[in-house]
KOLVO-123111 format. One record per residue (C-alpha): residue number from 1; x, y, z. Coordinates in nm, 2 decimals. Example, Ala and Ser with C-alpha at 12.3 -4.5 7.8 and 13.67 -1.06 7.14 Angstrom:
BEGIN
+-----+--------+--------+--------+
: num :      X :      Y :      Z :
+-----+--------+--------+--------+
:   1 :   1.23 :  -0.45 :   0.78 :
:   2 :   1.37 :  -0.11 :   0.71 :
+-----+--------+--------+--------+
REM end
This chain:
BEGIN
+-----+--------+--------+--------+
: num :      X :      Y :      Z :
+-----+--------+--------+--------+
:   1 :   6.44 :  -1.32 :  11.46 :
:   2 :   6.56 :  -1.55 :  11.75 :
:   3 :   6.42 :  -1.94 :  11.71 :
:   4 :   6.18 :  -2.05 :  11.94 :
:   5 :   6.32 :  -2.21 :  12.24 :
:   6 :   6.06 :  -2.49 :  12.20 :
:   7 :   6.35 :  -2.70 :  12.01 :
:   8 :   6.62 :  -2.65 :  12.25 :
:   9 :   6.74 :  -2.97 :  12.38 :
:  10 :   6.74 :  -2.97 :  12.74 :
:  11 :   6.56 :  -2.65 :  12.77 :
:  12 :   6.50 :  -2.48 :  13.11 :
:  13 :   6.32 :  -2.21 :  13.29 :
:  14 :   6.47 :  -1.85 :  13.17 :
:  15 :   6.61 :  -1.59 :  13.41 :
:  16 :   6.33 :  -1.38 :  13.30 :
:  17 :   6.03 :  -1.66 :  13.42 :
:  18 :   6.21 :  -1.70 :  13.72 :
:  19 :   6.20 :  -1.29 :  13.79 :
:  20 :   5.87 :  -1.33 :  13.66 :
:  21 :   5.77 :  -1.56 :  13.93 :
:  22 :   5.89 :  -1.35 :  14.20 :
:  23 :   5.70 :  -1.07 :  14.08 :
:  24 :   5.39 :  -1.34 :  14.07 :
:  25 :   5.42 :  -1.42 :  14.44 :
:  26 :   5.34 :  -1.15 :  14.55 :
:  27 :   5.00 :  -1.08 :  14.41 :
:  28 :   4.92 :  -1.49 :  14.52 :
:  29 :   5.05 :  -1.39 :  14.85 :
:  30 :   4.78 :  -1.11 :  14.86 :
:  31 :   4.50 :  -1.29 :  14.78 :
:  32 :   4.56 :  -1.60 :  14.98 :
:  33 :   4.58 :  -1.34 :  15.27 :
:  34 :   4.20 :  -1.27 :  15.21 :
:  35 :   4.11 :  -1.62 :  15.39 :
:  36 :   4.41 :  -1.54 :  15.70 :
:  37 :   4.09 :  -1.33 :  15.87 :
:  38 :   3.85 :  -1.44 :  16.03 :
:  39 :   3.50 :  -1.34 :  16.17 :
:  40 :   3.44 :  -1.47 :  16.53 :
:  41 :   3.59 :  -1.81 :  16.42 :
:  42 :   3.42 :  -1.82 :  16.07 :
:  43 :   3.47 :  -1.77 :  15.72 :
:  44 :   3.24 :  -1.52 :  15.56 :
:  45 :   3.09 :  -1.62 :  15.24 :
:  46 :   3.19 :  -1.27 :  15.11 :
:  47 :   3.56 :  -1.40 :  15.17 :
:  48 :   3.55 :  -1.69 :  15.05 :
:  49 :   3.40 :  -1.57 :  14.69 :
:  50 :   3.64 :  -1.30 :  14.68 :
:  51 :   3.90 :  -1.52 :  14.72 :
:  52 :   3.77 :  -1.72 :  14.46 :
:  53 :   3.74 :  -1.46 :  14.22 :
:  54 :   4.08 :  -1.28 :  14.25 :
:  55 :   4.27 :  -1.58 :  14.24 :
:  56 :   4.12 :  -1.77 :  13.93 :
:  57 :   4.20 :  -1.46 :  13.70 :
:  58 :   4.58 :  -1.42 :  13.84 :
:  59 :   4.61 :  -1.82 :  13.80 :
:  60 :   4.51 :  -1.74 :  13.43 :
:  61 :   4.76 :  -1.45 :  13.41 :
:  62 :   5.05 :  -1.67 :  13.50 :
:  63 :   4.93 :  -2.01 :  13.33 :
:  64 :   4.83 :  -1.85 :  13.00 :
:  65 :   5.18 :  -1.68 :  12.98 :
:  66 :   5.32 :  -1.98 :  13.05 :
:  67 :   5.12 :  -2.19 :  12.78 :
:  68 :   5.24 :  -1.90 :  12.57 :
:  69 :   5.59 :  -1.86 :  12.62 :
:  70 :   5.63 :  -2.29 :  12.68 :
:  71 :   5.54 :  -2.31 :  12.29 :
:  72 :   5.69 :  -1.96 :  12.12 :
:  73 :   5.93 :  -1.80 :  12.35 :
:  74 :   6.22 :  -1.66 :  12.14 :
:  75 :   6.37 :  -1.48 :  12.45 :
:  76 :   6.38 :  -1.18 :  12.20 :
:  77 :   6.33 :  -0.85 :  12.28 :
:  78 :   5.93 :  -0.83 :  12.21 :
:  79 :   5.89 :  -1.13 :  12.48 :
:  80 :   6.14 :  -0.95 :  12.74 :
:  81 :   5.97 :  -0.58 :  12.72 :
:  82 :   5.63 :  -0.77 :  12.68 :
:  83 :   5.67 :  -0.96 :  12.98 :
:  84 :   5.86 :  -0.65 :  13.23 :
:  85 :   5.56 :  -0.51 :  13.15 :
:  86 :   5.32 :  -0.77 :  13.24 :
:  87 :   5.56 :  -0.79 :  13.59 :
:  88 :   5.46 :  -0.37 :  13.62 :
:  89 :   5.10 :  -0.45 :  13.59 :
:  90 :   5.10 :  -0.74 :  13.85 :
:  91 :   5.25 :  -0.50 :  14.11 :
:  92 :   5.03 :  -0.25 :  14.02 :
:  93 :   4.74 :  -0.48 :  14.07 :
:  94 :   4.89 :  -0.66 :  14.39 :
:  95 :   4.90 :  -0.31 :  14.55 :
:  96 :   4.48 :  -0.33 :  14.56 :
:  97 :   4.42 :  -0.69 :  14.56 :
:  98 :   4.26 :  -0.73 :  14.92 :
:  99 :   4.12 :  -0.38 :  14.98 :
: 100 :   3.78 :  -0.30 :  14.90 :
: 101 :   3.71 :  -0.42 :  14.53 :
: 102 :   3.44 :  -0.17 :  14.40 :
: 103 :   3.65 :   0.13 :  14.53 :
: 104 :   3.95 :   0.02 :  14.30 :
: 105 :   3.76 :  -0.22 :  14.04 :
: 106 :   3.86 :   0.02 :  13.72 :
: 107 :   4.24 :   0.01 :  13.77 :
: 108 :   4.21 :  -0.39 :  13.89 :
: 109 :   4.03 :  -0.48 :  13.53 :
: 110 :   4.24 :  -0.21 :  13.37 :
: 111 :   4.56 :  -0.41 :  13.49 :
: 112 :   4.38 :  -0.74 :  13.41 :
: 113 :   4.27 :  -0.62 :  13.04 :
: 114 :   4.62 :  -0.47 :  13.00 :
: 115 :   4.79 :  -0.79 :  13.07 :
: 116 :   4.58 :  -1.03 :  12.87 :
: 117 :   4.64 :  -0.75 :  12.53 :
: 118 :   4.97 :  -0.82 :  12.54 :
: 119 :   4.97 :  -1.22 :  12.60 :
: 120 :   4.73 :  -1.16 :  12.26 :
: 121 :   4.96 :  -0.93 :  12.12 :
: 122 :   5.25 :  -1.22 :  12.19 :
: 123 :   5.02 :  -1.47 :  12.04 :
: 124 :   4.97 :  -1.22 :  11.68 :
: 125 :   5.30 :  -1.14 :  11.67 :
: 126 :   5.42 :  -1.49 :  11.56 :
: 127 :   5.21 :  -1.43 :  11.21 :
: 128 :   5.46 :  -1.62 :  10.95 :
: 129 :   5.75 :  -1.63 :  11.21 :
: 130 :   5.66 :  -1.98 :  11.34 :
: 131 :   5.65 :  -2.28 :  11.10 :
: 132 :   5.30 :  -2.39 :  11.03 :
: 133 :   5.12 :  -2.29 :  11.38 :
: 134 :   5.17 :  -1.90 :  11.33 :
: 135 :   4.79 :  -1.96 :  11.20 :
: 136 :   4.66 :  -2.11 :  11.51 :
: 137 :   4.85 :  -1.86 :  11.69 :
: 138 :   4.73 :  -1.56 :  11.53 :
: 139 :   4.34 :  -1.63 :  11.53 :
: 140 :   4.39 :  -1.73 :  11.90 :
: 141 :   4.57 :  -1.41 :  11.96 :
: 142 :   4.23 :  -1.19 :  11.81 :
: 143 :   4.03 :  -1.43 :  12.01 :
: 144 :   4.20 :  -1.33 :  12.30 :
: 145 :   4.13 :  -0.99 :  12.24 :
: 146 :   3.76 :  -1.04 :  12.19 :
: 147 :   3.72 :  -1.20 :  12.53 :
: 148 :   3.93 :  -0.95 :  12.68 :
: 149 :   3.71 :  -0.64 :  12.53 :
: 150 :   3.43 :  -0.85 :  12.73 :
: 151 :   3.58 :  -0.81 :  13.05 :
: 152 :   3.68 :  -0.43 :  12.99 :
: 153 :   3.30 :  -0.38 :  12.89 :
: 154 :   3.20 :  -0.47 :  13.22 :
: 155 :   3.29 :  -0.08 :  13.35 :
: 156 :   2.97 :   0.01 :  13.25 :
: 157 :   2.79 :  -0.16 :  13.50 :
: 158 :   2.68 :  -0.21 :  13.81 :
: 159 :   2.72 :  -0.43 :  14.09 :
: 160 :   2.67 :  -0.73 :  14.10 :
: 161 :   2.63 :  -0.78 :  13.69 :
: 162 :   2.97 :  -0.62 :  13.62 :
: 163 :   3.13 :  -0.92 :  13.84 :
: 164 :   2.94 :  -1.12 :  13.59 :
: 165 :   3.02 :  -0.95 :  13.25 :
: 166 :   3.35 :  -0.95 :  13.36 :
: 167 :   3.38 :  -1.26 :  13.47 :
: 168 :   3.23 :  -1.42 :  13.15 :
: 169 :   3.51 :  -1.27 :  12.96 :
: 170 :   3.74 :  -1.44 :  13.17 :
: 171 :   3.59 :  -1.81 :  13.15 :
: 172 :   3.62 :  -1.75 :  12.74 :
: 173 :   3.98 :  -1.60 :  12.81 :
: 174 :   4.05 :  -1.96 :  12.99 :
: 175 :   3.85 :  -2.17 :  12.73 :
: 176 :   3.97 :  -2.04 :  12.38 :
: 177 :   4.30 :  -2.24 :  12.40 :
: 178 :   4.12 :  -2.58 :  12.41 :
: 179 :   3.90 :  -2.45 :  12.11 :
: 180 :   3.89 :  -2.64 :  11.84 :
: 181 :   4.00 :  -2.39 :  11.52 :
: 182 :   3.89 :  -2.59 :  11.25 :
: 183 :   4.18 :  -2.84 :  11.15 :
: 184 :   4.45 :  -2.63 :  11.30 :
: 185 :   4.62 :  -2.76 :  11.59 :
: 186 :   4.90 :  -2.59 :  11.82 :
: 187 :   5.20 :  -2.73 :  11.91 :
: 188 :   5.23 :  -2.99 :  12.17 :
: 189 :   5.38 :  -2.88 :  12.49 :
: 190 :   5.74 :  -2.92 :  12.53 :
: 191 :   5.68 :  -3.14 :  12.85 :
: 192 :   6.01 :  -3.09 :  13.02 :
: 193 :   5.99 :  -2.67 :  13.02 :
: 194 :   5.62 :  -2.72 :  13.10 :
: 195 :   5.68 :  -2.95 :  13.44 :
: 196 :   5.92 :  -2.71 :  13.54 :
: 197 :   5.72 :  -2.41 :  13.55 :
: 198 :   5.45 :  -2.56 :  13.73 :
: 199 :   5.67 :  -2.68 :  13.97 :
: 200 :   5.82 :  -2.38 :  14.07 :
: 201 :   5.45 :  -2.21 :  14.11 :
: 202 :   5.37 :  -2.48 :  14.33 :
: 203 :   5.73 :  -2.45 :  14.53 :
: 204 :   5.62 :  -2.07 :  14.57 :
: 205 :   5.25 :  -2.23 :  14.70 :
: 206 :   5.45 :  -2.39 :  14.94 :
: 207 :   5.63 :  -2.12 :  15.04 :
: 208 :   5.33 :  -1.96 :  15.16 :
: 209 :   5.23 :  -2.24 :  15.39 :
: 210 :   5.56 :  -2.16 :  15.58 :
: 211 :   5.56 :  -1.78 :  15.60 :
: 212 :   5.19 :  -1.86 :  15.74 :
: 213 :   5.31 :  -2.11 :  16.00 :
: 214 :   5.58 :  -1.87 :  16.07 :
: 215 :   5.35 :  -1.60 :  16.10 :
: 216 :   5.08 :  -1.77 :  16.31 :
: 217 :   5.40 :  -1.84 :  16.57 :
: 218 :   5.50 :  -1.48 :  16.59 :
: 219 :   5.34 :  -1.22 :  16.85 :
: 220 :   5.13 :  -1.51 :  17.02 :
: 221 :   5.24 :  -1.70 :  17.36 :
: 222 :   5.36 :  -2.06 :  17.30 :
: 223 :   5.17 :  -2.35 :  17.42 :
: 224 :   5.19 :  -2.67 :  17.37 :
: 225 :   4.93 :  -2.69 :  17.11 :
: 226 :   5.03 :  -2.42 :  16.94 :
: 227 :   5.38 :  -2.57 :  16.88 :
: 228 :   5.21 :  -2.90 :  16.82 :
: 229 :   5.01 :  -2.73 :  16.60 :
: 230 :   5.35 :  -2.60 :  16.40 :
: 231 :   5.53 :  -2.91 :  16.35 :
: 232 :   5.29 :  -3.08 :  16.23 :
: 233 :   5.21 :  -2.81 :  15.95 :
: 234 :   5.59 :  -2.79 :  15.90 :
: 235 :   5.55 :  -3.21 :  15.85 :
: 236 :   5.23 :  -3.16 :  15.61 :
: 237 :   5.39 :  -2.91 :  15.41 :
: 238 :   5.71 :  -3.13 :  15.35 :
: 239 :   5.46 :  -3.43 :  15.29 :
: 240 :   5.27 :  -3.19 :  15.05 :
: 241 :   5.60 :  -3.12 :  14.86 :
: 242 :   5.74 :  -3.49 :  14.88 :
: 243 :   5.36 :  -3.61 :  14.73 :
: 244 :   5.41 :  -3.39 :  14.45 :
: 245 :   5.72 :  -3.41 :  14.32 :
: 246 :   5.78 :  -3.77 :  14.38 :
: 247 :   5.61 :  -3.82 :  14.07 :
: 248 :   5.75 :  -3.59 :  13.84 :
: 249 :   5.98 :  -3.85 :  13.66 :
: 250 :   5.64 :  -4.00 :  13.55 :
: 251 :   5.58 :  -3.69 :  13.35 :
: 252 :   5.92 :  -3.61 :  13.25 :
: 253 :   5.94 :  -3.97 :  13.09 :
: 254 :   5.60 :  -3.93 :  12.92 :
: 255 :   5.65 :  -3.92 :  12.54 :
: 256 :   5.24 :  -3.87 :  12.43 :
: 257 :   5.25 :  -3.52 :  12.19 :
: 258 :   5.02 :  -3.44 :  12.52 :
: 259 :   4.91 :  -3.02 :  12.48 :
: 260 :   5.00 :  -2.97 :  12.84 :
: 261 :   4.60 :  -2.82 :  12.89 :
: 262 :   4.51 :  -3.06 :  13.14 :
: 263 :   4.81 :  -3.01 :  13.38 :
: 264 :   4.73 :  -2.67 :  13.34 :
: 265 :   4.39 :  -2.64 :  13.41 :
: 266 :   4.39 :  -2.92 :  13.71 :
: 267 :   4.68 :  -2.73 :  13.87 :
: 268 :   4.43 :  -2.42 :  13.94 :
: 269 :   4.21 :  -2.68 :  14.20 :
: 270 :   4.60 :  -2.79 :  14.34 :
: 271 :   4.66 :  -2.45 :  14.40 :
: 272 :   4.36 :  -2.37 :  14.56 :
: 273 :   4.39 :  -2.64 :  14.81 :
: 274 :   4.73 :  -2.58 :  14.88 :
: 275 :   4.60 :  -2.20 :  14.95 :
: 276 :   4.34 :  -2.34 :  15.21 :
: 277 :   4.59 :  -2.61 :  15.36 :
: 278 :   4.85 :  -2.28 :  15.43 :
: 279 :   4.55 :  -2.10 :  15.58 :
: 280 :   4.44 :  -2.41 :  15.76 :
: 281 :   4.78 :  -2.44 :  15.94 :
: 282 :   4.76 :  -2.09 :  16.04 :
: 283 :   4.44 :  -2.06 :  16.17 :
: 284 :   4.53 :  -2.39 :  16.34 :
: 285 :   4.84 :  -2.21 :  16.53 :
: 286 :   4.62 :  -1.91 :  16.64 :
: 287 :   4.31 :  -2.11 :  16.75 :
: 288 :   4.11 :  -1.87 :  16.64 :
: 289 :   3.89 :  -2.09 :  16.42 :
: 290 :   3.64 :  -2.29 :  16.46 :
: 291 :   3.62 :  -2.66 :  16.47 :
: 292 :   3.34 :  -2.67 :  16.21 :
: 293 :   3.46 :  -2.41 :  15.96 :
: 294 :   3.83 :  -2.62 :  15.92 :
: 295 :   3.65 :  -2.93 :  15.93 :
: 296 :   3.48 :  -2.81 :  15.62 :
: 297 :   3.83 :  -2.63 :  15.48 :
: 298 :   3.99 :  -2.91 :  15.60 :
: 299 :   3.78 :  -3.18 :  15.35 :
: 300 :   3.74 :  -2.94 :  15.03 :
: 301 :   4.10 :  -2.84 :  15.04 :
: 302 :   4.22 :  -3.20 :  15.07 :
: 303 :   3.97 :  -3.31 :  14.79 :
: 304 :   4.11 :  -3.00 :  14.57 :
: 305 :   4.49 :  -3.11 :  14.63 :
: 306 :   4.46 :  -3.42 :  14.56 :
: 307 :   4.23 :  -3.42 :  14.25 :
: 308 :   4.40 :  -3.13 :  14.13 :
: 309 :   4.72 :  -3.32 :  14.16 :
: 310 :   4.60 :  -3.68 :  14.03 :
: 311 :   4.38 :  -3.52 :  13.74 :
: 312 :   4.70 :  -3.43 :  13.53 :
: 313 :   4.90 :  -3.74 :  13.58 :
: 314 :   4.59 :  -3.94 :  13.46 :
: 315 :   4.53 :  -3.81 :  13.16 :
: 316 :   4.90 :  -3.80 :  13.12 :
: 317 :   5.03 :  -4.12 :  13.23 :
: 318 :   4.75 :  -4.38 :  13.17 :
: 319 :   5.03 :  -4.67 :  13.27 :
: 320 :   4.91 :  -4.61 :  13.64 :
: 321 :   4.54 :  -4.48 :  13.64 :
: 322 :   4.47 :  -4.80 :  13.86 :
: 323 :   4.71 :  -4.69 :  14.10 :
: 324 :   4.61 :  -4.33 :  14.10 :
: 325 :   4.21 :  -4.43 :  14.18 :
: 326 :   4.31 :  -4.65 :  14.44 :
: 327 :   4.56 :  -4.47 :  14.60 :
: 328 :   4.34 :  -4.14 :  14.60 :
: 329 :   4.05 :  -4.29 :  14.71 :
: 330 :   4.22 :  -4.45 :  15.02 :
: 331 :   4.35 :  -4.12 :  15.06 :
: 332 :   4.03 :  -3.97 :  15.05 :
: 333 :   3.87 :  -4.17 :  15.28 :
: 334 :   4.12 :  -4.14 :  15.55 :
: 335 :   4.10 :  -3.76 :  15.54 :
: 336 :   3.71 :  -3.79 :  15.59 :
: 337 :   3.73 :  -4.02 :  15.89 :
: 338 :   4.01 :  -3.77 :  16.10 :
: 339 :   3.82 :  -3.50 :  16.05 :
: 340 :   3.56 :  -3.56 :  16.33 :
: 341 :   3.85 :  -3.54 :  16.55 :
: 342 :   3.77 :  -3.31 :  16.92 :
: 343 :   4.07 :  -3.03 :  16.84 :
: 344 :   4.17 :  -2.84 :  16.54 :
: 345 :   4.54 :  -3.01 :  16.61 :
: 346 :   4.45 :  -3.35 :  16.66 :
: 347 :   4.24 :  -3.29 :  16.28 :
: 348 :   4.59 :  -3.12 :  16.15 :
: 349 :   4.78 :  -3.44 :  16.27 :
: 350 :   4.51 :  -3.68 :  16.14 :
: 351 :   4.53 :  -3.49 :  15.77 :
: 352 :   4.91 :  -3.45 :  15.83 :
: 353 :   4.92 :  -3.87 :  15.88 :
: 354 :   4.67 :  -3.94 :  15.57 :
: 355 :   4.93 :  -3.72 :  15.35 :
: 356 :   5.25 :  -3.96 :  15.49 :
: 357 :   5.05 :  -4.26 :  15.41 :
: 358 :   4.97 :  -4.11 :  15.05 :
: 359 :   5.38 :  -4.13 :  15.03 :
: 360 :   5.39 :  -4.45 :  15.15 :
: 361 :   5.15 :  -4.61 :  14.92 :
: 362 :   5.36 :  -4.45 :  14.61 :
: 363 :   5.64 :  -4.66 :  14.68 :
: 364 :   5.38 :  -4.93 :  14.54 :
: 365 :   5.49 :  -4.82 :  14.21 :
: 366 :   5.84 :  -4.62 :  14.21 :
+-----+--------+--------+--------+
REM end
């Protein structure tokens, strides 16, 4: 057997997670297309929770094989064929992510159950391969299963309490890793590998705030609001990126044996605001929204960016927790004052100039 890439010096992202994440995009990319519709200028609430819904479990898809493969990836043939086929389910399940969900809801929590057997199967199969934490590995691994069962029992129900069973399966699927198993502990997360991968979900994230600036300019007739409208989601979105990974040498310098959870699990509000923000700029282009419903998008998706972002560095890098309250708290405050702005533009410049002055006030501390 192949060792564990975990004590690689200088390790990196593999061919095969990069693949992976193509595959990944696409499914985000169908979900975060729920919210590009709108009803007479409104978000449903119907849209909103399934957008909600869908995305949490593929966030958990990708984050869980990630927590996996960051601590026992051999890159041997098991984790290669185990994760191809993971990619085959995704594409199966992006094909009906978006439609009607009842019509298709065996094959989307077959796909979903399928997936999350083999991350368990992953997690079993390390049973006296890895030194000391094949233990921890293994009973999470039959855990995994359990919660997974949960979610496949949920078939047998109807609307609305099969959402429910379901999703109760799915909150114990995100929980077990953070269990405590007695004495046993897993390894902590190799920090480099583990920064890497998030950043390149978040770069794909990203990616979707441009095809959906690009796509709000395409088949409409330019205005001068519209194109405002553009360059200043073009500027947010390379303010977005610059806020983010400006800080990454804190992390990449952090030495703590730290289990990587609470990156991971304050990344799913990141990503969820940078899912609104793309919308946001979109629906901002078109004009087709209305100026209470992104006033409201406008404030949560800020408030999920920005905690999502300074959760993980907190608990990370306690060397600048002052900096991190201040700064997002000033942040904060400036995104709730531009927000009573007349136009949908003048509120995407106002957000777009309370992200720049987030940048400037990090040079505090650089």
């Amino acid at each position: 057997m192949k060792s564990l890439k975990y004590y690689e010096k200088n390790r990196r992202a593999t061919w095969l997670e990069l693949f992976f994440d193509l595959i990944f995009v696409v499914a985000i990319g169908k979900v975060t297309h729920i919210l590009g519709h709108l009803h007479q200028g409104h978000f449903e609430p119907k849209q909103i929770w399934s957008f909600l819904l869908l995305f949490v479990p593929l966030w958990w898809i990708w984050s869980s094989h990630t927590i996996y493969a960051n601590r026992f990836d051999t890159d041997g043939n098991l984790h290669r064929l185990s994760t191809l086929l993971i990619m085959l389910l995704l594409i199966v399940l992006s094909a009906r992510i978006g439609e009607e969900l009842e019509v298709y809801y065996l094959l989307v929590i077959a796909c979903y159950v399928g997936i999350r057997a083999i991350i368990s199967i992953l997690y079993i199969s390390t049973i006296n391969t890895v030194d000391g934490r094949s233990e921890y590995a293994s009973r999470l691994g039959f855990a995994l299963l359990v919660s997974s069962a949960i979610s496949l029992s949920s078939v047998i129900f109807d609307p609305p309490m099969r959402y429910i069973v379901a999703y109760i399966g799915i909150i114990l699927d995100i929980l077990l890793p953070v269990f405590p198993w007695s004495k046993l502990k897993p390894l902590p997360a190799h920090t480099d590998h583990l920064v890497e991968r998030l950043g390149l979900l978040t770069l794909i994230l990203l990616g979707e705030s441009v095809i959906s600036l690009a796509g709000g300019l395409s088949d409409i007739q330019w205005n001068p609001f519209n194109v405002m409208a553009a360059i200043t989601g073009f500027v947010m979105t390379c303010s977005i990126w610059w806020i983010y990974f400006d800080s990454f040498y804190f992390l990449s310098r952090n030495e703590s044996s730290m289990t990587g959870h609470s990156l991971i699990y304050s990344h799913l509000f990141l990503f969820l605001g940078l899912a609104l923000l793309a919308n946001l700029i979109r629906h901002a282009i078109l004009n087709d929204i209305a100026i209470h419903d992104f006033q409201i998008m406008s404030v949560i998706g800020m408030f999920l960016f920005f905690v999502g972002k300074q959760y993980g560095y907190f608990v990370a890098v306690p060397k600048i927790r002052k900096y991190i309250l201040q700064n997002t708290l000033i942040v904060l405050s400036l995104g709730g004052s531009v927000i009573w702005l007349p136009r949908v533009e003048y509120i995407l410049i106002g957000l777009t100039l309370t992200m720049i002055s987030y940048v400037l006030l990090n040079f505090r501390y650089r």
